[in-house]
Structures are given as structure tokens and as C-alpha cells.
C-alpha positions in Angstrom: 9.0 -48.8 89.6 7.1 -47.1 91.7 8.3 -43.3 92.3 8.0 -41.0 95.8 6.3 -37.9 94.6 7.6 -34.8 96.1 4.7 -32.9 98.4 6.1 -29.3 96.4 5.4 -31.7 92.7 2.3 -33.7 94.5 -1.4 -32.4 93.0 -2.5 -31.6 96.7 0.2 -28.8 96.8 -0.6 -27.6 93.4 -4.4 -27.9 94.0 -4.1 -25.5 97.1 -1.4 -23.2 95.6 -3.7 -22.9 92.4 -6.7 -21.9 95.3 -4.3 -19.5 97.4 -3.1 -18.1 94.4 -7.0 -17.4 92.8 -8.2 -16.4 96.2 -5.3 -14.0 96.5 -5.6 -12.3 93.2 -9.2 -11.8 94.1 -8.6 -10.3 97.0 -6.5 -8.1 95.7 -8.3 -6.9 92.5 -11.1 -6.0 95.0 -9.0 -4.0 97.2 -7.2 -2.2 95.0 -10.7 -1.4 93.2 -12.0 -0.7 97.0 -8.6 1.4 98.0 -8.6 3.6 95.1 -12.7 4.2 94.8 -12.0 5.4 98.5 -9.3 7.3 98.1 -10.7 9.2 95.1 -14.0 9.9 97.2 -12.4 10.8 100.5 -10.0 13.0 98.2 -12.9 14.5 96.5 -15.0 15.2 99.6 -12.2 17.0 101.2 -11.9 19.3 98.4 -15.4 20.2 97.9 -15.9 20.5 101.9 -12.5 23.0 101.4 -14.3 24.9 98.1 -17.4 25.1 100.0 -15.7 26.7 103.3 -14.1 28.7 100.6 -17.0 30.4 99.9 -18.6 30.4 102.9 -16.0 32.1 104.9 -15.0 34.7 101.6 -19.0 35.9 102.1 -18.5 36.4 106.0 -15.8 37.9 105.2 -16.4 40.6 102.8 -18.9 42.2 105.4 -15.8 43.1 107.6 -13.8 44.3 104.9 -16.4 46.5 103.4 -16.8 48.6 106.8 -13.0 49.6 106.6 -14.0 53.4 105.2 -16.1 53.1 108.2 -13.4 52.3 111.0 -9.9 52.7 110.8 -8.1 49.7 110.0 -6.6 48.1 112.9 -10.0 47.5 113.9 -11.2 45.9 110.9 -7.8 43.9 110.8 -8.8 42.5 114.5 -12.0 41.8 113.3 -11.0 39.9 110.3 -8.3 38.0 112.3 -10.8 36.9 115.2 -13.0 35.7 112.7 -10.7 33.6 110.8 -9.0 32.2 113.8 -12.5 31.2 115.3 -13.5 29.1 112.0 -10.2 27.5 111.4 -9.6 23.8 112.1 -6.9 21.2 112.1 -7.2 20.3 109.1 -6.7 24.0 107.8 -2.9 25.1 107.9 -3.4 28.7 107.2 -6.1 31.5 106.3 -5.1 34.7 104.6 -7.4 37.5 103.7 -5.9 40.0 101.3 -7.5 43.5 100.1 -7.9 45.0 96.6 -5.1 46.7 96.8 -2.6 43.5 97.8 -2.2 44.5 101.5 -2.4 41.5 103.9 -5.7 42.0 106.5 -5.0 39.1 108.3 -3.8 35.8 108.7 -3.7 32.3 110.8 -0.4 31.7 110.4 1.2 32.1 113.9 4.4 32.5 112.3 3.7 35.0 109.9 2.0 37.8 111.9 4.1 40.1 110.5 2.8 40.0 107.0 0.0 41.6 108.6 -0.5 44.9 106.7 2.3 44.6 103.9 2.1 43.7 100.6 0.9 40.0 99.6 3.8 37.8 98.9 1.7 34.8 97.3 1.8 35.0 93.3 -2.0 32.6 93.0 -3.5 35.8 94.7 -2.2 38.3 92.2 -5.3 37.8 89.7 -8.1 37.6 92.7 -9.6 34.6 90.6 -11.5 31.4 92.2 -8.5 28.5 92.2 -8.6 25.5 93.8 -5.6 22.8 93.1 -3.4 20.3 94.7 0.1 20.7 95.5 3.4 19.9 97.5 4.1 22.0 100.3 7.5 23.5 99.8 8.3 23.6 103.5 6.8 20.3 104.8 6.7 18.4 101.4 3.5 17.1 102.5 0.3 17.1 100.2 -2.0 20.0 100.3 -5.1 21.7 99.1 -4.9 25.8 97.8 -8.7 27.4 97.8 -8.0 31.3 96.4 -11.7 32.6 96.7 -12.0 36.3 95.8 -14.4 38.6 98.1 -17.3 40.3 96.8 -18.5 43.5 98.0 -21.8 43.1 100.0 -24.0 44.6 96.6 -21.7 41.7 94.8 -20.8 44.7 92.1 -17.1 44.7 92.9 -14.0 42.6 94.4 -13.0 43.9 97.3 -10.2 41.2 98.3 -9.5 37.3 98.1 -9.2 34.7 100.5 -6.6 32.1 100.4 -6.7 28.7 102.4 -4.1 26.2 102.4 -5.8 22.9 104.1 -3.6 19.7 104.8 -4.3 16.6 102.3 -1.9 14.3 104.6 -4.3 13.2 107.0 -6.6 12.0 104.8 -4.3 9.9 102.6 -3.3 8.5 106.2 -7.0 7.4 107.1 -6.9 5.6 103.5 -3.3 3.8 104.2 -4.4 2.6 107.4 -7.5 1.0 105.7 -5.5 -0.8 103.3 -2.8 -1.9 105.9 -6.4 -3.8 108.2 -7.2 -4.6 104.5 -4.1 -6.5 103.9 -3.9 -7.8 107.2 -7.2 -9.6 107.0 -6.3 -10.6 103.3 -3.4 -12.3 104.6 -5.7 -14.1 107.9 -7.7 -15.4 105.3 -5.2 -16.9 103.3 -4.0 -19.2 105.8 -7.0 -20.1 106.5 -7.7 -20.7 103.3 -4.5 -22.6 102.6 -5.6 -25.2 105.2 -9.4 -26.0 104.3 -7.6 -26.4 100.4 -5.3 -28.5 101.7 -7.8 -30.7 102.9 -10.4 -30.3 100.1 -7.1 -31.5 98.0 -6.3 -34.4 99.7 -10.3 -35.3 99.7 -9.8 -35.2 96.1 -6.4 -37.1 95.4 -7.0 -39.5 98.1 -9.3 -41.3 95.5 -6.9 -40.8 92.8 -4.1 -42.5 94.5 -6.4 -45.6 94.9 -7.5 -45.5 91.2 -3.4 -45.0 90.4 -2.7 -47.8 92.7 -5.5 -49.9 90.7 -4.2 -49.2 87.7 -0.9 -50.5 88.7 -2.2 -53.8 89.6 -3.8 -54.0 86.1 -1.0 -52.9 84.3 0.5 -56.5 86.1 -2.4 -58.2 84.5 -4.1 -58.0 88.0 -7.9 -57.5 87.6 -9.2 -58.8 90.6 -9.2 -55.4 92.9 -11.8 -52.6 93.4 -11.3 -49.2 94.0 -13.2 -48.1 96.9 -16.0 -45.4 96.8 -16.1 -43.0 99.7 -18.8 -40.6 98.2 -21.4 -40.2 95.9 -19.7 -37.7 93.7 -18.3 -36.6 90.7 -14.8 -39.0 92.4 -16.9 -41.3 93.3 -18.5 -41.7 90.2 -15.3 -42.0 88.4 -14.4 -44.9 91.0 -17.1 -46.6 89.6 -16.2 -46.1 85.8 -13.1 -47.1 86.7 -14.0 -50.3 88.6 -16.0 -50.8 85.0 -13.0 -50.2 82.9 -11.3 -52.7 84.7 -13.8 -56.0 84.1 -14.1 -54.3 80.2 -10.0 -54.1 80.1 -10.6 -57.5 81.4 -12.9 -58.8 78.7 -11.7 -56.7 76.2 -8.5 -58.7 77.0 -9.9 -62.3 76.6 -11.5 -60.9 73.3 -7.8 -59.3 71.8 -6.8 -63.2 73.0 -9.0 -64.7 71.5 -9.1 -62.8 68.5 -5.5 -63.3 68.1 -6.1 -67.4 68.0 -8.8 -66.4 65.5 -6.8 -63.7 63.4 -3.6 -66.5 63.3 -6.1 -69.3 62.2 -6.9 -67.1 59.3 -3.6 -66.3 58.3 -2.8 -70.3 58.1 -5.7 -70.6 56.0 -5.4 -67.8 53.8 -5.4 -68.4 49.9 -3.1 -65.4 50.0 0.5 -64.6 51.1 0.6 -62.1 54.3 3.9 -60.9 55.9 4.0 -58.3 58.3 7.7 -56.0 59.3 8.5 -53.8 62.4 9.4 -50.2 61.5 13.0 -51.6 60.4 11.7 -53.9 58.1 12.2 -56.9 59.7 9.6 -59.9 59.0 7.4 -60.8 62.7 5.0 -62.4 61.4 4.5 -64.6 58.0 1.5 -67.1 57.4 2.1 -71.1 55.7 0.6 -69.4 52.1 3.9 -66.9 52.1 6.2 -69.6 52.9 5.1 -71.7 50.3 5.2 -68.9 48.0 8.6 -67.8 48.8 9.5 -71.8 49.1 10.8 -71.9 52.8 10.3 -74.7 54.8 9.2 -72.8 58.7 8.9 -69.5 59.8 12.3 -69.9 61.3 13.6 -69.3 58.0 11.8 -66.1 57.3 11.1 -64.6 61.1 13.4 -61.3 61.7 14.9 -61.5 58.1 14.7 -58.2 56.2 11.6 -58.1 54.0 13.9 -57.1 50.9 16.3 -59.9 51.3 13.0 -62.5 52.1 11.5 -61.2 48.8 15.0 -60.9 47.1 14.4 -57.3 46.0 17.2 -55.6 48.1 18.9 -54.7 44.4 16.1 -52.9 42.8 14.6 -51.5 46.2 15.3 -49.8 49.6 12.9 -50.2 52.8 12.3 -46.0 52.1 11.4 -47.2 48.6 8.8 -49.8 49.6 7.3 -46.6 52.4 7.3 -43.9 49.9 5.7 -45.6 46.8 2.9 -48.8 48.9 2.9 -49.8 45.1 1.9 -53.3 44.0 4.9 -55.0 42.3 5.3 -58.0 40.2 7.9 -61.1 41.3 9.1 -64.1 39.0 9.9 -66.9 40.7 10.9 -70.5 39.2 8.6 -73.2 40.0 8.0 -77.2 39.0 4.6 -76.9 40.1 3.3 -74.7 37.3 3.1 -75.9 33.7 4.9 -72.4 32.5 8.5 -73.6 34.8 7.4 -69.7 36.2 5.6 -68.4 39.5 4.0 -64.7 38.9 3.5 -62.8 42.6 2.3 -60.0 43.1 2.8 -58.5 46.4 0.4 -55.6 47.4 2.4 -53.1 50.3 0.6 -51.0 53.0 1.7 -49.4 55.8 1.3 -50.0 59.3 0.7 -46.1 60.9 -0.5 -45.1 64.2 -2.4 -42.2 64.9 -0.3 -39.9 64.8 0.8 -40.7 61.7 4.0 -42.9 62.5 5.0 -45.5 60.8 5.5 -48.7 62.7 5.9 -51.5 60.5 4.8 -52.8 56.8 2.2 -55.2 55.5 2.6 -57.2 52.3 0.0 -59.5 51.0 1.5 -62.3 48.4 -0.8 -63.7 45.4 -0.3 -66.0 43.1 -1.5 -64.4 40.0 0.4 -66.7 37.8 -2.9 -67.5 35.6 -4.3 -64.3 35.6 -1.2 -63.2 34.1 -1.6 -65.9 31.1 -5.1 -64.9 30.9 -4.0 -61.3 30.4 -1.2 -62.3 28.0 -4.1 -64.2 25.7 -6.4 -61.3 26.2 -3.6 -58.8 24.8 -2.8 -61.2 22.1 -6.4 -61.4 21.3 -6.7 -58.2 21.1 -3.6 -57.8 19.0 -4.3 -60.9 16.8 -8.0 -59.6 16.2 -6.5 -56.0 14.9 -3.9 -57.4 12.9 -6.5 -59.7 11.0 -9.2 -56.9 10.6 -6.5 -54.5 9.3 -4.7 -56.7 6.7 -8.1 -56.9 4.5 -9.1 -53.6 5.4 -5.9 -52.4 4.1 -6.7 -54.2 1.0 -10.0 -53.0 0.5 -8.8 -49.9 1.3 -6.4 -49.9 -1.9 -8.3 -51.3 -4.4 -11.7 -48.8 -3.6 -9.1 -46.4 -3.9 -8.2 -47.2 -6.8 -11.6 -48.0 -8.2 -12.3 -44.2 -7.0 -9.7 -43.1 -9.0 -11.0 -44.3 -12.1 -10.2 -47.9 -12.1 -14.2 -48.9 -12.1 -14.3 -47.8 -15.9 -11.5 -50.5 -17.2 -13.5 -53.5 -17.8 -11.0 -55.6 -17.3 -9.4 -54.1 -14.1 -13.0 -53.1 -12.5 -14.5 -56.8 -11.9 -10.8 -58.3 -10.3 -11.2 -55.2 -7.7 -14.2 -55.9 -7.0 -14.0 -59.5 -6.7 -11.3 -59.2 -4.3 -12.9 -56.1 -1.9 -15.9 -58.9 -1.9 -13.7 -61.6 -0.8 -12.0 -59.7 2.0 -15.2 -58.5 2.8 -16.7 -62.2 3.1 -13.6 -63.3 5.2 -14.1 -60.7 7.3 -17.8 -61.7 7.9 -16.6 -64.8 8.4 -14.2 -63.5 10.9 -16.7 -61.6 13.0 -19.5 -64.8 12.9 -16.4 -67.3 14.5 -16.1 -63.8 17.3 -19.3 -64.1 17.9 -19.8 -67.6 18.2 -16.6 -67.9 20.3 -17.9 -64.8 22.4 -21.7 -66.7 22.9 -19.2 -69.9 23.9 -17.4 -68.4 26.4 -20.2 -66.3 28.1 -22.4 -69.7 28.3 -25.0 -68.4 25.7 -24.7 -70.5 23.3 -27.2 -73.6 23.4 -27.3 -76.5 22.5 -29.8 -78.4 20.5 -29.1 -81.8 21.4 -30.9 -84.8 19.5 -29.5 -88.2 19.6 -28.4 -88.6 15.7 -26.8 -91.6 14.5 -23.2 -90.3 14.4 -21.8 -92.8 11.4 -24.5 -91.0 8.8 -23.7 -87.4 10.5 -19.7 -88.3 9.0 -20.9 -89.9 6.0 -23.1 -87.1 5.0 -20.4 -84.4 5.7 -17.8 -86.3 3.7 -20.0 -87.1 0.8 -20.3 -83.1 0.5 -16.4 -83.1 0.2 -16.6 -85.7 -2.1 -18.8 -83.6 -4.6 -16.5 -80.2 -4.1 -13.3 -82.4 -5.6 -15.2 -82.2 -9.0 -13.9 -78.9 -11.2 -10.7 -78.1 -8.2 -7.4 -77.9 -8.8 -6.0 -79.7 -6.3 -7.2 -83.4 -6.3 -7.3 -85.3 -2.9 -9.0 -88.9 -2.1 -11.4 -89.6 0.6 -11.2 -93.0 2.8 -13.1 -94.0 5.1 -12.8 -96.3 7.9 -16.4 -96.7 10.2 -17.2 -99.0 12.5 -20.4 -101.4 11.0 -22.6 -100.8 14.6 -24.5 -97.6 14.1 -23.0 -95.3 16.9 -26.1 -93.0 18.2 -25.0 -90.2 20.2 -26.8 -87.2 21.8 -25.2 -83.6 19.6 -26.4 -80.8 18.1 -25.9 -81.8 14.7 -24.9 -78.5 13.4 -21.8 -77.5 16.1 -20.9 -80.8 15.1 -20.7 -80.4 11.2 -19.4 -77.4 11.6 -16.2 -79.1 13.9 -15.7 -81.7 11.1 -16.2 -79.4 8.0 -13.0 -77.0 10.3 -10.8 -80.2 10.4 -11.4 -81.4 6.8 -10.9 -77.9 5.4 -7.5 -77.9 7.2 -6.6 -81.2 6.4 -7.5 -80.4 2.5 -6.0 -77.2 2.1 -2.5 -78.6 3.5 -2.6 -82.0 1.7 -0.3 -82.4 -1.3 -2.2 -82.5 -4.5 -3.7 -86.5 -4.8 -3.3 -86.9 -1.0 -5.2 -89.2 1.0 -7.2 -88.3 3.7 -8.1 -91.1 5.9 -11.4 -90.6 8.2 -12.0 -93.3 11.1 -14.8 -93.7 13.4 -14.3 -96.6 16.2 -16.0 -97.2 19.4 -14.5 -97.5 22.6 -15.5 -97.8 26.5 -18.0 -95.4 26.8 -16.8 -93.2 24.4 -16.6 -92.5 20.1 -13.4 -92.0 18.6 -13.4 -90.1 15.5 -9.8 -89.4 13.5 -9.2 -87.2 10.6 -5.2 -88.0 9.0 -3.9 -86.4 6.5 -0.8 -86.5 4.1 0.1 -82.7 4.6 3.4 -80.8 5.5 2.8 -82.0 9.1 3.0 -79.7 12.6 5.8 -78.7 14.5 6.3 -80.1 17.5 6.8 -76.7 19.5 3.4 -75.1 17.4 1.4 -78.1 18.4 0.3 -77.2 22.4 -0.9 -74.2 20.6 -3.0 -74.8 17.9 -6.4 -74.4 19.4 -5.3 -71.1 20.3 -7.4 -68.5 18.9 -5.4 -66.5 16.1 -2.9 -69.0 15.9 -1.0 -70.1 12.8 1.4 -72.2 12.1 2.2 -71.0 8.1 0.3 -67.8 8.6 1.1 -66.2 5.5 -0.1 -69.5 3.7 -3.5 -69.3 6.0 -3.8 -66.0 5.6 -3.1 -66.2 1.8 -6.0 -69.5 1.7 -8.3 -67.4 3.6 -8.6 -69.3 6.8 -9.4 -66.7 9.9 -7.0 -68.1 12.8 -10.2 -69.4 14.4 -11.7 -72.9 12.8 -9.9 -75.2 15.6 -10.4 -72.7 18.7 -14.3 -72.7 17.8 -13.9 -77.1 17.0 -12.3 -77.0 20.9 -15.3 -74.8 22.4 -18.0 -76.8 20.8 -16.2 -80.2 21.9 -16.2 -79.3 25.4 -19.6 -78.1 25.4 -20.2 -81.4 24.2 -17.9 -82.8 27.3 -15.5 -84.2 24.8 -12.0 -83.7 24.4 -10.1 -82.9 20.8 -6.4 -83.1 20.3 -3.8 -83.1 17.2 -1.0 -85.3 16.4 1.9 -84.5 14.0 5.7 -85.1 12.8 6.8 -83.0 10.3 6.5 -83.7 6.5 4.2 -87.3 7.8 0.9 -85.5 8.4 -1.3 -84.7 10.9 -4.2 -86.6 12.7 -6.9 -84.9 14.7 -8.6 -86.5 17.0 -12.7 -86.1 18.8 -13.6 -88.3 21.8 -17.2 -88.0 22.8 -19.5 -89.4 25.5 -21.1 -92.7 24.4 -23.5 -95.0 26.1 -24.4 -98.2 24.0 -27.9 -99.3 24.4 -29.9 -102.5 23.5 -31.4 -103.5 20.1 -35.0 -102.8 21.5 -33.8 -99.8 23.5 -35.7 -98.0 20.7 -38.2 -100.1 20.6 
């Protein structure tokens, strides 16, 4: 809406009052520094032109008054008086001549003849010293000047008498307020005139503003196509032409912002993450298709102008002043289908919108799903927590026993080698511990390599069985081998040791919880494109719940029956690793108090019986 501007409130009346008002204060700075350097000179002129006619007339004087032995004195009186009535002026208003004795010789005072040969009524003649001063005239109340001068004798070797002058300091104070009243006067002439060439030299200047103002109007409507015209080659006109400039860059700067809004808005429907962006009240304006599938709703209808709190159901636990004063990260649980746990982890990220100057408008939350990281973090803690709880338990025991052995245990020959035996069988486990780390560590940091070879996979079985076979001999607990090949030989490309290793793990398991005289039944079968090898056994059987989990690193199902056989938590998490190295797959099946079967599918491709050839 536009708005009439006032011409008091308008910059052409402030431009030539801010002018007048300078020019003024100029002029009177430099005629009141003028005025009073005048005055003070005139002022001081007149007083030494008085002191100097002082003196003067005092000498001429004292000539006269020295001849009055000589003549009687009415003459010298006439003389005196003719003298000092043919040297006075206007500007002096009396002359007085007095003799050492105090008796008035003469005077210029037409009033005062009579004071002629009395006694001398002024008190600053009573010391016959030189004064000059300034004072008010009693009678008149004007301004005036007092000379007292005393009179020498002619040798200059006595006073004979003092002159006083009173001169009139009026006039000249006049001559000075004159001067300032044409001062004044011409101050003001040139005011006016001033007033009207600012007036003009102000609208010169605004002229061109109320153009560019009238421009700006027109793009503030999203008009872009008019120009502000340049009338000179200025410091105006060359803002005309920035401004005609601003107004094609507002005008691509505008595209861009467009265009960079379809750009910014195809990126949040692509995002992998969640955004959602609040006005200062917390209200959601803008969510992307990653957020509403995070929070589950079905449009942004759902979720546009809803309270953040309530969108992210937090409005129990937080307040919007909450969310402003901590910008913290937070953790949200949400059920889900989708992910194999039944549970969705978010975490949503907070940061404020703020302007520059400092308020907040608004909020910015950015959604991830960090569902896996969290179960990676949840393994990496129960690594970690696993790994210290198997490294203390031995320790602990080795810790005792050296103790003890300290203590004097190491000399009872019957004691001393049962200590020791044990310290170097938690020792050994714990060897054995660190070498499975290792290898699991080289696994999942891609170091370890393979030495392929293509081996002929029925012998590889046979020959790790037939070690088992000669262990039985001298053991307590009796168990059978059976075996159940295929007749074709079944050559497949392995490292030959990872894979002993994964069969020697899943025949130590399956021995150590067999039943004393169980069977354990080995198979080895082809199928399409792959080799099937199965290791059941007649033991107490897995859990159903425990058996998702037992490639898990650390992971027992008896663990004080492992722990007590010696087994290190990580025999089938290093079978798995090697497996899929291998790209095979390995997998367990159970019922209680039946057994358990393991299972190891590797790549196979049969080839012709002169292949080799």
C-alpha cells in the first residue's frame, strides 16, 4: 500500500534542513569568533589610545603646573583649563588635573566648575598612582574607561600632581553591535538563499530515489521488466545502474532459488535418510517419502502441520523447549514386520533453523534407520564382553594356582606337577583362544588367503575321519564312526587346511556331546552343482531358541560344560567364516535329546572323465 509522505517527513525537507541547519551553525561560530576578536581589539585599542593620551597630556601638563611659584594661581589655573579643554574630544567625558597637595587646578566638566580650587573629591586620585580600569558610570550607568596618570615635575625627580580622564566605552561597544546586527542580517539573506538552491540540489537527489523506490515496488510484485532511468553520470546515476543490475540478478537469482527448490525437493524424495523440517512452533512443513515410511504414514497429509512431538510420539518424554535447548541425537523404537528383529531403531539427529540474528525460526530433524548398526554394536559389546569374560576365567585360575605354587606349593611333589599341569592347560586354551581371534580378525578384515587347489573332497573326509578313528584308542568315552560317501570322486577347488580345520570343529563338537558308544554318522552326497557334506550325531541335541545363534562368536549353549571341556566359544563362528570364503553356506539342525546334524554346501562343477586328461 503505497503511503503519501509528508513534505516536513520527506528527505528533500530533511536534506535542506540538515544544510540550513550546518550552514547556519557555521555562520554563527564564525561570527561570534569574528564579533568577539573585534570587540576585544576595538576595546583594547581604545584603552591604549586613552593610556597613551594619558601620558601625553600628564607631560604637557606638568610644565604648567610647575610655573605656579612663578605666577599666582589663577593664572596657572586658566592655563591648565585652556589646555585641557583644547585636547579633549568626544569621546572623553571629563579631564581633571589635581595638585600635590589635593586641590583641584582644573577640570572639563562644565558642570563641575566649582570644584575648581577645593579639595579633590575622587578617592582613585588619593595615592597619585598610574591606574587604568573599566567601570560603570554611576550617573549614566554606561561603560567607561578611568586613566589616573600622576605628573612629574619637569627634572622627573618629584610628583607634582595627577591627571584623571574618564573616556566613554559606549560608543565603541555600539560600532561593534551594529556590526553584528549587518552580520546577522546578511547571515539570515544567505539562508534563504541557501534554503532554495538545497531544496533543489534535494530534489535533484531524491528524484532518482523515488524512481529506484518505485522500481523496487514493481519487483517486489515479481515485475522485472522496468528500468530505472539515468539522468546523470554520477554517484545517483551510478547507483541507477547497480540497481537496474540488481534487478536482472534478483531476476536470475530467482529462477536459480526456483530451480534449486525442484532440485533440493528431488533430493529429499530420494534421500536414504528421514528429513522433517518445523516452523518456530514446531509444526511439520515439510517431510520427504524416506520419513513417512519411517514413521509408517501413508502422504504428507498425514504428517503436514502436525506437531513434531506428536509425529514422532515423544510429546511424553519431551517439550518443543526441550528439543531447542539440548539439538541432541535421540534414539526411537518403533515395531516393524519388515525387520527380522520385529524392531525399527531411529535415530533422529535435531538442529536448529536460526537467522542471523540469532532467532530461531524453525527445527530440522534428520531420521536414520540405524537398526543394524545397533545389532552390530550390540555384537561388538558382547564381543568385547564375551572376549574378557573368557580371558579372565583362566587367568583367574592361573592366577591361583601360581599363587599358590609361590607360596610354597612347588616343593610338594605331589601337589606341584597338577598346578602346573593345569596353569599349562589354561595357558594352551588361551593360545588357542587368541589364534581363533586372529584368524577370525584376518577373516573379517579380508586378509586371510586362500590357497585354493582342486583336492578330491571324498579322500580330504576320509583322511580327517581316519585321524578320529585312531584318537578313540586309550579314551574314555567310546563313539563309532559311519560313513556314508558317494562312490564318484567329488573334486572341488579348497584350501585344504580351512577346510580340515571346519570338519575337525564339527567332529570335536559332535564327539564331545555324544553319549559314550554313540554313533556319528558322516555323509557326503552330490547335488546340482553343489556338495553336500553332513555330520549327525547322537548327543543331547540343540534348543530350538539357541539354534539361530550358534555361529555366534562366544556363544554357548552348555557353557559351563564347554567351558569345563575346554572349547573357546569360537570353533563354529571360524567353520562359518571359512565357508563363506569358500562361497558356501553351513547350517545346524537339532531337537532336543535326538542329536544334531550340521550341514556344508559348497560350489561344485562336475567335469568329464578326460577333463584331466
Amino acid at each position: 500500500m503505497k503511503t503519501k509522505v509528508r513534505f516536513v517527513q520527506s528527505v528533500n525537507f530533511k536534506i535542506a534542513l540538515t544544510f540550513i541547519l550546518i550552514l547556519l551553525l557555521s555562520i554563527e561560530i564564525i561570527g561570534a569568533y569574528f564579533i568577539r576578536g573585534l570587540e576585544r581589539s576595538t576595546i583594547n585599542n581604545f584603552i591604549t589610545d586613552m593610556n597613551t593620551k594619558a601620558s601625553n597630556v600628564a607631560y604637557m601638563v606638568s610644565s604648567e603646573l610647575s610655573n605656579q611659584d612663578d605666577t599666582d594661581t589663577t593664572t596657572t589655573n586658566a592655563s591648565i583649563q585652556r589646555f585641557l579643554e583644547n585636547d579633549n574630544n568626544s569621546e572623553i567625558i571629563e579631564m581633571r588635573v589635581v595638585d600635590e597637595k589635593g586641590i583641584v587646578r582644573a577640570t572639563t566638566n562644565v558642570n563641575d566648575q566649582s570644584a575648581i580650587g577645593k579639595r579633590n573629591d575622587y578617592r582613585d586620585m588619593d595615592d597619585f598612582t598610574v591606574k587604568s580600569f573599566v567601570t560603570v558610570d554611576s550617573t549614566t550607568g554606561n561603560r567607561v574607561q578611568i586613566n589616573v596618570q600622576p605628573i612629574q615635575s619637569p627634572t622627573g625627580d618629584a610628583v607634582i600632581g595627577a591627571l584623571y580622564i574618564k573616556s566613554n566605552l559606549e560608543k565603541e561597544y555600539a560600532q561593534i553591535n551594529d556590526i553584528a546586527v549587518i552580520f546577522i542580517s546578511a547571515s539570515l539573506i544567505a539562508a534563504f538563499i541557501s534554503m532554495v538552491i538545497a531544496l533543489f540540489v534535494a530534489r535533484s537527489i531524491t528524484q532518482p530515489i523515488g524512481e529506484m523506490r518505485q522500481q523496487a515496488l514493481r519487483i517486489a510484485r515479481g515485475d522485472y521488466s522496468g528500468k530505472v532511468a539515468i539522468h546523470a553520470q554520477d554517484e545517483l546515476g551510478q547507483l541507477a545502474d547497480t540497481f537496474n543490475q540488481l534487478a536482472e540478478q534478483i531476476e536470475e537469482t530467482q529462477e536459480a532459488i526456483e530451480s534449486e527448490r525442484n532440485r533440493l525437493n528431488s533430493v529429499l524424495s530420494h534421500m536414504t535418510d528421514g528429513v522433517i523440517a518445523t516452523d518456530r512452533r514446531g509444526k511439520v512443513i515439510t517431510i520427504n517419502e524416506m520419513a513417512l515410511s519411517l514413521l509408517d504414514k501413508k502422504n504428507e497429509e498425514e504428517a503436514i502441520g502436525q506437531s513434531i512431538l506428536d509425529l514422532l510420539e515423544i510429546g511424553e518424554e519431551y517439550t518443543l523447549r526441550t528439543l531447542l535447548e539440548s539439538s541432541n541425537e535421540m534414539l526411537l523404537h518403533r515395531s516393524s514386520s519388515e525387520v527380522e528383529s520385529g524392531q525399527l531403531i531411529l535415530r533422529v539427529d535435531f538442529s536448529m533453523i536460526r537467522r542471523d540474528s540469532g532467532f530461531i525460526s524453525g527445527i530440522v530433524a534428520v531420521i536414520h534407520d540405524v537398526t543394524e548398526q545397533e545389532k552390530t554394536e550390540k555384537e561388538r559389546r558382547d564381543f568385547v564382553s564375551n572376549v574378557s569374560h573368557e580371558l579372565r576365567t583362566p587367568l583367574t585360575s592361573m592366577h591361583s594356582y601360581l599363587e599358590a605354587l609361590s607360596d610354597g606349593a612347588w616343593r610338594d611333589e605331589e601337589i606341584a606337577p597338577d598346578f602346573l599341569k593345569v596353569t599349562l592347560d589354561e595357558t594352551d586354551r588361551m593360545i588357542r583362544m587368541i589364534n581363533d581371534l586372529l584368524n577370525l580378525s584376518r577373516m573379517d578384515g579380508g586378509n586371510a588367503q586362500l590357497q585354493k587347489e582342486y583336492v578330491n573332497f571324498n579322500e580330504l573326509v576320509h583322511f580327517v575321519l581316519n585321524r578320529f578313528d585312531m584318537m578313540v584308542t586309550g579314551k574314555e568315552k567310546r563313539y563309532v564312526i559311519r560313513r556314508d560317501f558317494t562312490q564318484r570322486d567329488l573334486w572341488v577347488e579348497v584350501d585344504a587346511d580351512r577346510m580340515i580345520q571346519v570338519i575337525d570343529n564339527i567332529m570335536n563338537n559332535a564327539i564331545k556331546y555324544s553319549p559314550d558308544g554313540g554313533v556319528i554318522t558322516v555323509s557326503l552326497s552330490e547335488t546340482h552343482n553343489h556338495i553336500l557334506l553332513s555330520i549327525r550325531d547322537q548327543g543331547m541335541g540343540i534348543p530350538k531358541v539357541d539354534l539361530a545363534k550358534i555361529f555366534t562368536r562366544f556363544y554357548r549353549v552348555d557353557k559351563a560344560r564347554a567351558r569345563k571341556q575346554g572349547g573357546t566359544g569360537l570353533g563354529l563362528a571360524i567353520s562359518r567364516e571359512v565357508i563363506k570364503a569358500h562361497k558356501g553356506s553351513i547350517w545346524a539342525e537339532s531337537k532336543e535329546n535326538y542329536g544334531s546334524t550340521f550341514y556344508i554346501s559348497l560350489p561344485y562343477e562336475p567335469y568329464e572323465e578326460d577333463w584331466w586328461e
